[in-house]
MIFIRO-576682 format. One record per residue (C-alpha): residue number from 0; chain; x, y, z. Coordinates in nm, 4 decimals, m for minus. Layout:
// MIFIRO-576682
[node NUM, "A", [X, Y, Z]]
...
***
This chain:
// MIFIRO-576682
[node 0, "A", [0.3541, m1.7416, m1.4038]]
[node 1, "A", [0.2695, m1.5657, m1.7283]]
[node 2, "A", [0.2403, m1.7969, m2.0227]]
[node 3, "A", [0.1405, m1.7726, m2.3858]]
[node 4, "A", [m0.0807, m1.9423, m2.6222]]
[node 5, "A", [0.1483, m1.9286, m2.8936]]
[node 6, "A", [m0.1570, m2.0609, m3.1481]]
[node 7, "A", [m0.3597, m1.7694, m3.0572]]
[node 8, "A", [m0.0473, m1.5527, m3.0410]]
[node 9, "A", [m0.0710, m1.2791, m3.3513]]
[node 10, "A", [0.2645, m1.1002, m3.2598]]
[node 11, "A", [0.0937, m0.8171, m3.2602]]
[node 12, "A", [0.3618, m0.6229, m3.0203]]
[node 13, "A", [0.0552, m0.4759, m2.8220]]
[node 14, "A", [0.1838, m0.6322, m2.5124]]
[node 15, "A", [0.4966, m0.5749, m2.5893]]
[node 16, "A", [0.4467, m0.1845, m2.6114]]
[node 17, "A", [0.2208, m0.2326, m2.2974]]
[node 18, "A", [0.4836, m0.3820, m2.0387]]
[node 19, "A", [0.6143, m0.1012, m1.8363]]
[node 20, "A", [0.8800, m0.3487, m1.7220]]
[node 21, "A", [1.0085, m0.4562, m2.0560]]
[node 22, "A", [0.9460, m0.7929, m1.9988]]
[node 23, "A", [0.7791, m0.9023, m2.3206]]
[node 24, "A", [1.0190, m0.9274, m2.6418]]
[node 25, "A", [0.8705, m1.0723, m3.0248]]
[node 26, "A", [1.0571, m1.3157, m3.1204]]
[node 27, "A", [0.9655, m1.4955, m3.4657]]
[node 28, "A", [0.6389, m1.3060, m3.4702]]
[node 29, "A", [0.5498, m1.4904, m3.1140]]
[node 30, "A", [0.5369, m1.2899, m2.7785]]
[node 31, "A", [0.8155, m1.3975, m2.5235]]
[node 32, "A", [0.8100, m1.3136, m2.1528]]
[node 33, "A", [1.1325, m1.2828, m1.9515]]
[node 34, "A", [1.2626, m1.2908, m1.6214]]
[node 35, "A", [1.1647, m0.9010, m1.4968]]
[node 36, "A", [0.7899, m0.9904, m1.5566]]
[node 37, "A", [0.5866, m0.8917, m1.2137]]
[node 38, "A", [0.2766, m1.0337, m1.3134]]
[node 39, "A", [0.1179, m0.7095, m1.3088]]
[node 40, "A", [m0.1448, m0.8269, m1.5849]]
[node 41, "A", [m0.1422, m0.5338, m1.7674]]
[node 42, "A", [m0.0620, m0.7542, m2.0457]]
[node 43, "A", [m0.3265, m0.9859, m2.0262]]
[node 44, "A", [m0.5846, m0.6900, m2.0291]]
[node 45, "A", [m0.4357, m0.4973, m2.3612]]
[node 46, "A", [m0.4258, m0.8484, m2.5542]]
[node 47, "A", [m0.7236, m0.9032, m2.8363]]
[node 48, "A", [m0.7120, m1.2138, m2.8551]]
[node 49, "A", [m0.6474, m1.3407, m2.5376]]
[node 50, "A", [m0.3167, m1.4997, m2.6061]]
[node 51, "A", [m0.2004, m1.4185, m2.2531]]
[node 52, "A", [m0.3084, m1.5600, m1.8935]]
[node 53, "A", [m0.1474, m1.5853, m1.5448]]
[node 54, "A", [m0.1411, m1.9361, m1.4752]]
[node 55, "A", [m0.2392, m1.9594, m1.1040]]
[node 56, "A", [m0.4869, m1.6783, m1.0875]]
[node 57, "A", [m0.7917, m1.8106, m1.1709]]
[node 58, "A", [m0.8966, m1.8458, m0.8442]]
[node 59, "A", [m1.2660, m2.0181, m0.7486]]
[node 60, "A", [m1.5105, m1.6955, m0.7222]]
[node 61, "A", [m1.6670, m1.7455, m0.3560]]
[node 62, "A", [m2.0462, m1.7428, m0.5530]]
[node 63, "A", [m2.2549, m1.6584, m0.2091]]
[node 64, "A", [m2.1073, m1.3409, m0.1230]]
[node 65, "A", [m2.3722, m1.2490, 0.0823]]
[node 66, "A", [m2.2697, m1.5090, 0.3411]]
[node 67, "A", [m1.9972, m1.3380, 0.4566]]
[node 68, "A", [m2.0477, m0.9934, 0.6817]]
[node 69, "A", [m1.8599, m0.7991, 0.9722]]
[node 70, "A", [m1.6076, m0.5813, 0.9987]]
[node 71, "A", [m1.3195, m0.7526, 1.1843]]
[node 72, "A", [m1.0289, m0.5860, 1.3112]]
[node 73, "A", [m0.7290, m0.8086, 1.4424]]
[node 74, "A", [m0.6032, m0.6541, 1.7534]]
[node 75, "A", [m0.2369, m0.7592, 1.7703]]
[node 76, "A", [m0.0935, m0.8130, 2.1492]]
[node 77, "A", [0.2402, m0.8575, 2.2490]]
[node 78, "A", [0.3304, m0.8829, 2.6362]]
[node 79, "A", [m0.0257, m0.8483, 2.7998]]
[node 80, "A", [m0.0448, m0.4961, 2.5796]]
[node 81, "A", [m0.2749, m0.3650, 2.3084]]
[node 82, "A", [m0.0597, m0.2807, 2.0122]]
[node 83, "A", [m0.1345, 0.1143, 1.9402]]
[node 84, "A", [m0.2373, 0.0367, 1.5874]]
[node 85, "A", [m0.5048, m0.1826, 1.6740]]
[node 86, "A", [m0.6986, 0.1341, 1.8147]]
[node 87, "A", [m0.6044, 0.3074, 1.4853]]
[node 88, "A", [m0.7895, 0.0382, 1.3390]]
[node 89, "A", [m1.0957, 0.0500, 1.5320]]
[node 90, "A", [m1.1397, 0.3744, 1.4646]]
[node 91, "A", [m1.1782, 0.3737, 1.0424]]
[node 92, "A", [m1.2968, 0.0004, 1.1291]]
[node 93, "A", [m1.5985, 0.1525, 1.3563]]
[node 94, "A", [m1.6804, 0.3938, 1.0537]]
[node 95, "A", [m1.6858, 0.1335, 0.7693]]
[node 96, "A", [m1.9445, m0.0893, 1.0215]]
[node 97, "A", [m2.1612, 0.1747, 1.0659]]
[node 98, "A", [m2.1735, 0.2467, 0.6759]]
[node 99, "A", [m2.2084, m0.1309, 0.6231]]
[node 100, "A", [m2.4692, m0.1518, 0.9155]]
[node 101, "A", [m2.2664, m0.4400, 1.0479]]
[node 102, "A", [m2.0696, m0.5139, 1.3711]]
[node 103, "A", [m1.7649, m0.4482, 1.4630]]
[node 104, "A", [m1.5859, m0.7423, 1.5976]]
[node 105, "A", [m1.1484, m0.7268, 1.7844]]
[node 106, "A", [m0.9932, m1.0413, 1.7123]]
[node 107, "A", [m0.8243, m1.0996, 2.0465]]
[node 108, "A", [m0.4988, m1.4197, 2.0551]]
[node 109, "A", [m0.2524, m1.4313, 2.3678]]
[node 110, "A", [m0.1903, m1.5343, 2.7067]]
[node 111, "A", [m0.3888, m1.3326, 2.9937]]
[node 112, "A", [m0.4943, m1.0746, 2.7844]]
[node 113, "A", [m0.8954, m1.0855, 2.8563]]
[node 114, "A", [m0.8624, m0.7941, 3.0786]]
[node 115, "A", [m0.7903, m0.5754, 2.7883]]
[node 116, "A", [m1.0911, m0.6717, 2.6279]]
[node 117, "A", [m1.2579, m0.3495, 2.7630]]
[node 118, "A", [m0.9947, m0.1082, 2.6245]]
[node 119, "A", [m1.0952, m0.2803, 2.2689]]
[node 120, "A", [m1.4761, m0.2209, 2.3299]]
[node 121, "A", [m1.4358, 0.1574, 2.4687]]
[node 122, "A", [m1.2637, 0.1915, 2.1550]]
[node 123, "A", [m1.5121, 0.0866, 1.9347]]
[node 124, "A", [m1.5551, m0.2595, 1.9514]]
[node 125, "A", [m1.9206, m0.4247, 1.9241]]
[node 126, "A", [m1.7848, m0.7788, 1.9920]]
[node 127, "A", [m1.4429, m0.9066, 2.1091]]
[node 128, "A", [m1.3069, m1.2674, 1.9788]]
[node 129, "A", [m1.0877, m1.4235, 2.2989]]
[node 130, "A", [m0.8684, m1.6068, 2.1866]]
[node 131, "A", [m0.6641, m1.6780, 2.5667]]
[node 132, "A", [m0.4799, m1.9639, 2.5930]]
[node 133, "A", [m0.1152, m2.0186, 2.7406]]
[node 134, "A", [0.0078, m2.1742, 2.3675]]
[node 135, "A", [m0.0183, m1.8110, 2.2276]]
[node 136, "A", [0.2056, m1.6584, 2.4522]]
[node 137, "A", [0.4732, m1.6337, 2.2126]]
[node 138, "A", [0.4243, m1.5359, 1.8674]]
[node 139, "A", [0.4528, m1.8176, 1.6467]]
[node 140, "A", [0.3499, m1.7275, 1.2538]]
[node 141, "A", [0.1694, m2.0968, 1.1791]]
[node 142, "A", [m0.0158, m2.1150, 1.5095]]
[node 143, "A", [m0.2033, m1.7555, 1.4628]]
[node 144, "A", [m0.2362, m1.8164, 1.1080]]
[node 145, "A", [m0.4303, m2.1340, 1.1999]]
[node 146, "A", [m0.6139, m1.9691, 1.4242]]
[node 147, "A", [m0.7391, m1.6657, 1.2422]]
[node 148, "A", [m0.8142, m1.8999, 0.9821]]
[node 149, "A", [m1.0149, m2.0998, 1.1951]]
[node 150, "A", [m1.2226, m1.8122, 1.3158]]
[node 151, "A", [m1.3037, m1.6602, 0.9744]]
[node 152, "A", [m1.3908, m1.9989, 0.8156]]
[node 153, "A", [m1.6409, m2.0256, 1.1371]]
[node 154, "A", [m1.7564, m1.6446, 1.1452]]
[node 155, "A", [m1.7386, m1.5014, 0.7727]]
[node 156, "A", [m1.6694, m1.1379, 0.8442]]
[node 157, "A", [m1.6030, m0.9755, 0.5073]]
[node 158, "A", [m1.3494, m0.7390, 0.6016]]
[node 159, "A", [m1.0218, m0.7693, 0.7792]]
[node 160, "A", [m0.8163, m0.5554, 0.8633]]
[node 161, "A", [m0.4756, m0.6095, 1.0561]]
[node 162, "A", [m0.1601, m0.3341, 1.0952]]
[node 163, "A", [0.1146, m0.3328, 0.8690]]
[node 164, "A", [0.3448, m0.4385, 1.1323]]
[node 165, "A", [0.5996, m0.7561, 1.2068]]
[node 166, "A", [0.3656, m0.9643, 1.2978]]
[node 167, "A", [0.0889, m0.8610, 1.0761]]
[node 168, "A", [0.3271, m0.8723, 0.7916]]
[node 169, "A", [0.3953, m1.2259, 0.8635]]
[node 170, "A", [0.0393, m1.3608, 0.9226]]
[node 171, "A", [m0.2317, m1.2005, 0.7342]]
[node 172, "A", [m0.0586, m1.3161, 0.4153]]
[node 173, "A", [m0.0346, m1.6474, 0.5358]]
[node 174, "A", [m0.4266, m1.6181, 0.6239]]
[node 175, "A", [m0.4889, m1.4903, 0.2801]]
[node 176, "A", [m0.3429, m1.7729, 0.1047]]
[node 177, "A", [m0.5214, m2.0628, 0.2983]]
[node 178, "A", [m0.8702, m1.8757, 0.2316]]
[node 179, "A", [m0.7978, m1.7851, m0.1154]]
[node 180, "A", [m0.8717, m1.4207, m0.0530]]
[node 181, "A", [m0.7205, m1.0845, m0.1393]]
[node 182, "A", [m0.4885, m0.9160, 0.0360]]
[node 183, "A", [m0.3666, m0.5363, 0.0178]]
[node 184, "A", [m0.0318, m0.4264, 0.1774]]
[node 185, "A", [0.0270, m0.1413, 0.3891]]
[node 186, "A", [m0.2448, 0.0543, 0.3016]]
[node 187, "A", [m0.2903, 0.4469, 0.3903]]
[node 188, "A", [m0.6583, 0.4788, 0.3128]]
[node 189, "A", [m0.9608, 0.2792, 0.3479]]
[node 190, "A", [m1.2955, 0.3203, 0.1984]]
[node 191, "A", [m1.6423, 0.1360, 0.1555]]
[node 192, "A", [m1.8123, 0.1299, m0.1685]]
[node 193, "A", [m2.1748, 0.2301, m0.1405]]
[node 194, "A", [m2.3396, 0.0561, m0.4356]]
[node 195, "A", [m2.1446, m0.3031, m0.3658]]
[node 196, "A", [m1.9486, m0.2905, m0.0139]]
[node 197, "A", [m1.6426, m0.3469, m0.1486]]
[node 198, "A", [m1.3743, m0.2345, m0.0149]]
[node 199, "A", [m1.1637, 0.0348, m0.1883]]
[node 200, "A", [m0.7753, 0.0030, m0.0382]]
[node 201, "A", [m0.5312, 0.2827, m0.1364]]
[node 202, "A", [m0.1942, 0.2642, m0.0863]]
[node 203, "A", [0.1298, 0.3596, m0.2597]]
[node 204, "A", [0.2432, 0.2125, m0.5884]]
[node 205, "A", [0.5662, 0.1937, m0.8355]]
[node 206, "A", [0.8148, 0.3855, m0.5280]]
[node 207, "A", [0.5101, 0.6112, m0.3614]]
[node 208, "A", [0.5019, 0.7698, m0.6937]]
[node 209, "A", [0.1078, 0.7150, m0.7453]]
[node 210, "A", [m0.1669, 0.5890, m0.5020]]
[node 211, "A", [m0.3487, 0.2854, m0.6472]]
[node 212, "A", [m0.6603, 0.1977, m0.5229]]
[node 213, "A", [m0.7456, m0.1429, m0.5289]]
[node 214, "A", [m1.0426, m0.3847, m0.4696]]
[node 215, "A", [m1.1532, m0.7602, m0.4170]]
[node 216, "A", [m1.4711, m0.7723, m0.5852]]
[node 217, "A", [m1.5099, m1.1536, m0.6201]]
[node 218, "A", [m1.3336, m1.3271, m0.2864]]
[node 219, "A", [m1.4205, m1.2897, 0.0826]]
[node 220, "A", [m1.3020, m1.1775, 0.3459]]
[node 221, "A", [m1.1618, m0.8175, 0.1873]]
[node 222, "A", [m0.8206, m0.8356, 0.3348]]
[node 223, "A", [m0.6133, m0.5059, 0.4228]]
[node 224, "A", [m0.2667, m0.4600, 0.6598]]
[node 225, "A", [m0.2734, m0.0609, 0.7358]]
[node 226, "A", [0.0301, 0.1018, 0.8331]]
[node 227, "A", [0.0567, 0.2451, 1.1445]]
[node 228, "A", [0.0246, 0.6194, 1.2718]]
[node 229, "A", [m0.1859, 0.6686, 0.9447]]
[node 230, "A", [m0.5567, 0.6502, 1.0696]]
[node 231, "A", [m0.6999, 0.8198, 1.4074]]
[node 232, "A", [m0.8382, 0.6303, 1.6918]]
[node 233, "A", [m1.1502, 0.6948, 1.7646]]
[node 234, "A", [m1.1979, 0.8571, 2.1656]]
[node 235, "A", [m1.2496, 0.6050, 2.3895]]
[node 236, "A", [m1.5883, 0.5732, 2.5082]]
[node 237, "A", [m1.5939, 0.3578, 2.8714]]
[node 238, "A", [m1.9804, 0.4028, 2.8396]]
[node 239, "A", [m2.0136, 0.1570, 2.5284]]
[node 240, "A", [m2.0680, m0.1830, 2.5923]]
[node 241, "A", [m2.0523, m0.5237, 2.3754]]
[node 242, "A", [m2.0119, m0.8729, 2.3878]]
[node 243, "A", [m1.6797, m1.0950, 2.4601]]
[node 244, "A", [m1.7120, m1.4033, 2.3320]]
[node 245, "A", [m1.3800, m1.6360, 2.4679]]
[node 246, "A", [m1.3258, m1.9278, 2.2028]]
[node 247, "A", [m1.1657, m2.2858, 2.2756]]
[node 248, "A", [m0.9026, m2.3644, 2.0552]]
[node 249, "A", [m0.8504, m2.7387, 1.9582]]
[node 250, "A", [m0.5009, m2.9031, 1.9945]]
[node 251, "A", [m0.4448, m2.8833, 1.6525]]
[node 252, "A", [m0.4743, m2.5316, 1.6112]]
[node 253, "A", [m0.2017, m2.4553, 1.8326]]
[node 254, "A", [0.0125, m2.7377, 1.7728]]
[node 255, "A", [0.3566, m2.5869, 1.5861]]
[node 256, "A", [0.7066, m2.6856, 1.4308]]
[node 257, "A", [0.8652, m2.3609, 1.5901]]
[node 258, "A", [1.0013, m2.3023, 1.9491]]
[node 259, "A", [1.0831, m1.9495, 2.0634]]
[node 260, "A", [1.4164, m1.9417, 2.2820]]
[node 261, "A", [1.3685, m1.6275, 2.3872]]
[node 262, "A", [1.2574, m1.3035, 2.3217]]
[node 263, "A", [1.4333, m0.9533, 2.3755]]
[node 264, "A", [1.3201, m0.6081, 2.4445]]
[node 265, "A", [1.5305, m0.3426, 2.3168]]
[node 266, "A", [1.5387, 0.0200, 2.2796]]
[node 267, "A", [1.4953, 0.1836, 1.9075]]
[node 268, "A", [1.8052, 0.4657, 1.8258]]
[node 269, "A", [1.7052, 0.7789, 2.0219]]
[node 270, "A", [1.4017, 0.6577, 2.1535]]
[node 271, "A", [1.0618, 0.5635, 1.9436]]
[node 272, "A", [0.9872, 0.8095, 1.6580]]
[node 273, "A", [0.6553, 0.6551, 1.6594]]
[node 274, "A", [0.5385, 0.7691, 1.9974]]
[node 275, "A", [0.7189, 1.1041, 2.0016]]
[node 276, "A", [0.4998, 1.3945, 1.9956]]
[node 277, "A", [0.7424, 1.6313, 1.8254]]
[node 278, "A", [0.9489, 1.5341, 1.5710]]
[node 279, "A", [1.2486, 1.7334, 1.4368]]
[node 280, "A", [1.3313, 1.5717, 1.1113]]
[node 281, "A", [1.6551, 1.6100, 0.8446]]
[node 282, "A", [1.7155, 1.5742, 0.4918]]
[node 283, "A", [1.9692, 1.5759, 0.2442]]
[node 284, "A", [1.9615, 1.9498, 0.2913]]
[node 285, "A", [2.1505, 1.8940, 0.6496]]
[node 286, "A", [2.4719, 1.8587, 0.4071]]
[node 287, "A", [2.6317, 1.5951, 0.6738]]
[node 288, "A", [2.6016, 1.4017, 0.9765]]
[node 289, "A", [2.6951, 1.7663, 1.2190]]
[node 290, "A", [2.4594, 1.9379, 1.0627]]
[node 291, "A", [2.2559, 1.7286, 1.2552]]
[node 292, "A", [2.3602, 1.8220, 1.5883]]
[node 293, "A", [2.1769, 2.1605, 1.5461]]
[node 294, "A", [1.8249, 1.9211, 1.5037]]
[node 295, "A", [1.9626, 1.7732, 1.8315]]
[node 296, "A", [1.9616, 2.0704, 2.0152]]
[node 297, "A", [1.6479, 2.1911, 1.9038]]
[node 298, "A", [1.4847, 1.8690, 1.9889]]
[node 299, "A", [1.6268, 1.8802, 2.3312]]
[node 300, "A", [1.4746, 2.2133, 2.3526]]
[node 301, "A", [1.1111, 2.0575, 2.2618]]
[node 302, "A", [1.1590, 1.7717, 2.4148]]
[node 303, "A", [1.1625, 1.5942, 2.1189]]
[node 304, "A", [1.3191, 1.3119, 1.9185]]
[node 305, "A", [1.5261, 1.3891, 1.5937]]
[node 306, "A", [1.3977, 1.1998, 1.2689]]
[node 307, "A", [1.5163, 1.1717, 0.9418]]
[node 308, "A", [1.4080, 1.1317, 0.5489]]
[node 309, "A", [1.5932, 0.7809, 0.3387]]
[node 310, "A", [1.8170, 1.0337, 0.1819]]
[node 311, "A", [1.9936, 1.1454, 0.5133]]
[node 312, "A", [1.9176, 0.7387, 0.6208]]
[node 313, "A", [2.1495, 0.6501, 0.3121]]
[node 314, "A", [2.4482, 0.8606, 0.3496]]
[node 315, "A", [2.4718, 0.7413, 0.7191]]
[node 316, "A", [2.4112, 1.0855, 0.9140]]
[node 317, "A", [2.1209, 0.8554, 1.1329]]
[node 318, "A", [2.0221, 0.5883, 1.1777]]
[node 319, "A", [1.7508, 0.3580, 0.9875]]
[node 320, "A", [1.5207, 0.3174, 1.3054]]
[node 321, "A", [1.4572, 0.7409, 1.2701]]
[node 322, "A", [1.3874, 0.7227, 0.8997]]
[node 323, "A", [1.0453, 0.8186, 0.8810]]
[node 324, "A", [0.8868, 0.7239, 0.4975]]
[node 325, "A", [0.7264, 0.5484, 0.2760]]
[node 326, "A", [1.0508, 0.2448, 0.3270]]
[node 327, "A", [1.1011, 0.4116, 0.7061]]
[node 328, "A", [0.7677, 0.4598, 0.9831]]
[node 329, "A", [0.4785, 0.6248, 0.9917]]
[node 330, "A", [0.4947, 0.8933, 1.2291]]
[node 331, "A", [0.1827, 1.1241, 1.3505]]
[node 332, "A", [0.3156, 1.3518, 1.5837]]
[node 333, "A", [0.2101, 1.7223, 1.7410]]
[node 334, "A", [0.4746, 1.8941, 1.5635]]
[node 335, "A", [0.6965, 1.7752, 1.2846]]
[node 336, "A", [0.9378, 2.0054, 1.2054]]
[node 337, "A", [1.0962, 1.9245, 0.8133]]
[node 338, "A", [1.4585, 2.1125, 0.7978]]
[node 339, "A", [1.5919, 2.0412, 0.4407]]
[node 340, "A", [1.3330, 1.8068, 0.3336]]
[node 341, "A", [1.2715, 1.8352, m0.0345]]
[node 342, "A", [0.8924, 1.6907, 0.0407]]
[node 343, "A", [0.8752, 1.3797, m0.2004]]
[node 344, "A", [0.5783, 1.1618, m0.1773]]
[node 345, "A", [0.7500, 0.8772, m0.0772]]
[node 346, "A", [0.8630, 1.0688, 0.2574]]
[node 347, "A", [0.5400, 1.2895, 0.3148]]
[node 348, "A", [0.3360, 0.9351, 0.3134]]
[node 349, "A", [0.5219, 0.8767, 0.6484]]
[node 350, "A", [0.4558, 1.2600, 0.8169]]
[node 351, "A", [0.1064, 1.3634, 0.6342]]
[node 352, "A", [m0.0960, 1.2945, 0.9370]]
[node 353, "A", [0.1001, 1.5203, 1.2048]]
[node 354, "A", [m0.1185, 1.8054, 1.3437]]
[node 355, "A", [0.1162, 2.1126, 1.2533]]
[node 356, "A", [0.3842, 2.0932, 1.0104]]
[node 357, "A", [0.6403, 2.3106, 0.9914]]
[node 358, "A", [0.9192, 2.3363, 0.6917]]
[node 359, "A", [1.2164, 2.4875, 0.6683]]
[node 360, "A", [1.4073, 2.4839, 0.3159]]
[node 361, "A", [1.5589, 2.7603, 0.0842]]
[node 362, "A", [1.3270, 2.6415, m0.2444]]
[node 363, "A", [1.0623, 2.8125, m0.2186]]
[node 364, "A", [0.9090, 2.5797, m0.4873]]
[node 365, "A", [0.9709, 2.3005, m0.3223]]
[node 366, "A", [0.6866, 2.0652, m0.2718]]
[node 367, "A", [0.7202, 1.9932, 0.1267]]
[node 368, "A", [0.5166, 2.3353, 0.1555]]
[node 369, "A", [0.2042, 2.2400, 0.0233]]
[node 370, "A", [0.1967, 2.0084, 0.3365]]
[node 371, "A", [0.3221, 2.2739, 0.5723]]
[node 372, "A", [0.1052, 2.4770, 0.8087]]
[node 373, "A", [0.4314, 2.6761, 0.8435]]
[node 374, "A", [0.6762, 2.7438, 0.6001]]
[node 375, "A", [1.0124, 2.9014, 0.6562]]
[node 376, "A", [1.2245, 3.0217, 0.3110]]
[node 377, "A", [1.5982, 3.0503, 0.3883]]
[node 378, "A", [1.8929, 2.8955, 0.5308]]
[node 379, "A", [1.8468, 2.6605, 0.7532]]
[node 380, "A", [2.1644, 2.6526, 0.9169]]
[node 381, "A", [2.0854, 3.0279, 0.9679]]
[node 382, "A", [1.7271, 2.9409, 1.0746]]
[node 383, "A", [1.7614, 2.6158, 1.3025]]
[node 384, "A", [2.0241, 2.8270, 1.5520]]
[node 385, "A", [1.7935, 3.1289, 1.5906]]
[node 386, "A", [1.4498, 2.9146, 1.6354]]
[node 387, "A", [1.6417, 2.7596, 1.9049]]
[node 388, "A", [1.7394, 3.0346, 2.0573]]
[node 389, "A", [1.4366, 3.2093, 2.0713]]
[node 390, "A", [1.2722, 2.8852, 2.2432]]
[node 391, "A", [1.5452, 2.8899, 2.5063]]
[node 392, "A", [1.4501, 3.2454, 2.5596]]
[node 393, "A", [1.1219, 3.1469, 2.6031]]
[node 394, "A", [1.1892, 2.9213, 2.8336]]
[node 395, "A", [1.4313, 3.0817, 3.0490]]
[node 396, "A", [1.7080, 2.8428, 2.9435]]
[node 397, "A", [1.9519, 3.1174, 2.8552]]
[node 398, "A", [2.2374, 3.2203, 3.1253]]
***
């Protein structure tokens, strides 16, 4: 919590001017915080005379930095497969090794999953943890978190990096706090620091309006969760080889308060935006939920899935499992094809990637086509039923 040191306290009002929250108030000359304060410190920094402090904070600097080393990448597994992500991974993970001159290292958990420990090395592995034991078959949050925290209190890499999915969501925060490390969230760009190794992690702030970039200069290991469909695997290389090295866990590591029941499979709306290669994506420029219908058709014409920005998410055209976004998925697909998309940063964070990029929209200004390869200026419900037709003529799909 944020407290102050009302004998050092000037009442100044620097803080109070400061708080982009309005979370600080004077009262009798004294600064007061309230209940909207997110500890984002920028209070602490602006006050002279150090009147202000986050009470918890001051966490022990790790002095011996130069203990810790390795890039480790945490390559989540769910039903004997590789999550997709965890490739993504090894690809900007096998780039910040080589400019650290360190290995590479998959962290491997689940139940007969060693034969996938190949797929992690082609993709740029130097070393694979195996962690294969019949008590991670299910996902349980406190038994990997004891884990991984096992392994990185043994090994010491001083980077790890995990995908901004459920389960990494759930864990790597829970890993963070036991080690007294930071953590960065969902993260879009990752970068190494020549002059220090640290580990710059840029990722959207305040709504997607601004990327921060943020570091952990004092704690080990550097902890990021990266979203998914944002970084590009590297190509496999079946040539490469590197070392597996299968660890024993203890009883106590796996021991847990939780029991899974059971565990369902089930389809996303309209299939998995995510793994589509072409995308055919709506905004509040569809007007309603049947304007719509002419992205269908198109997409059936592609053979493609139909996506959406929040705005069309919100006023319940689609579905929330096609909003693609900053608060949606990250999608990077062939094609993505934005019909009435305005282009805010808080939806292009979720389609940047995508090879080609077409846009359809009657503003010419608007920002969605300094992101397009393509840009269309006009009506789009004009537009959308002549595009299609042409592709059915090009396809012989006409009677």
């Amino acid at each position: 919590m944020l407290k102050v040191n009302t004998e050092t306290c000037i009442g100044c009002g620097v803080c109070e001017a400061n708080c982009a929250f309005g979370a600080i108030t004077l009262e009798d000359g004294i600064a007061v915080v309230g209940d909207t304060c997110t500890l984002c410190g920028s209070c602490v920094d602006s006050c002279e005379v150090e009147a202000l402090c986050i009470e918890g904070a001051e966490k022990k600097a790790q002095t011996d930095l130069s203990a810790w080393s390795g890039i480790w990448v945490f390559a989540e597994a769910r039903h004997g497969k590789v999550a997709p992500v965890a490739f993504e991974l090894l690809g900007i993970g096998r780039q910040l090794a080589d400019q650290r001159k360190a290995p590479l290292t998959a962290v491997l958990l689940g139940t007969d999953v060693s034969g996938k420990t190949n797929e992690l090395i082609a993709a740029g592995a130097d070393k694979v943890l195996l962690a294969d034991d019949p008590a991670l078959a299910q996902y349980r949050e406190d038994v990997y978190g004891k884990v991984l925290e096992h392994l990185i209190s043994e090994y010491k890499p001083e980077v790890l990096l995990a995908g901004a999915t459920a389960i990494g969501r759930s864990v790597v925060p829970q890993v963070a706090t036991a080690l007294g490390a930071g953590l960065t969230a969902d993260c879009t760009d990752l970068a190494i620091r020549p002059e220090d190794g640290v580990l710059l992690q840029t990722r959207p702030a305040f709504g997607g309006n601004i990327m921060a970039t943020i570091e952990c200069p004092r704690s080990r290991p550097q902890m990021a969760t990266v979203r998914p469909n944002v970084m590009a695997p590297a190509e496999p290389d079946v040539s490469r080889t590197g070392k597996v090295i299968e660890v024993e866990l203890a009883p106590e590591l796996v021991s847990s308060k939780v029991e899974v029941l059971e565990t369902v499979l089930c389809e996303e709306e309209q299939g998995n935006i995510r793994e589509s290669e072409v995308l055919v994506s709506g905004g509040r420029g569809m007007e309603n939920e049947k304007g719509f219908e002419l992205l269908r058709e198109l997409a059936g014409e592609l053979h493609g899935t139909v996506s959406a920005s929040r705005a069309a998410v919100d006023a319940g055209w689609i579905g929330y499992p096609c909003q693609v976004g900053q608060t949606g998925k990250t999608v990077s697909p062939k094609l993505y094809i934005a019909c009435g998309i305005s282009g805010a940063v808080q939806h292009t964070v979720g389609m940047q990637s995508a090879e080609t990029i077409v846009a359809i929209n009657r503003d010419e200004q608007a920002p969605i086509f300094d992101l397009a390869t393509y840009g269309l200026v006009g009506d789009l419900f004009e537009i959308l039923p002549l595009l299609t037709q042409k592709i059915k003529e090009q396809r012989g799909h006409v009677s």
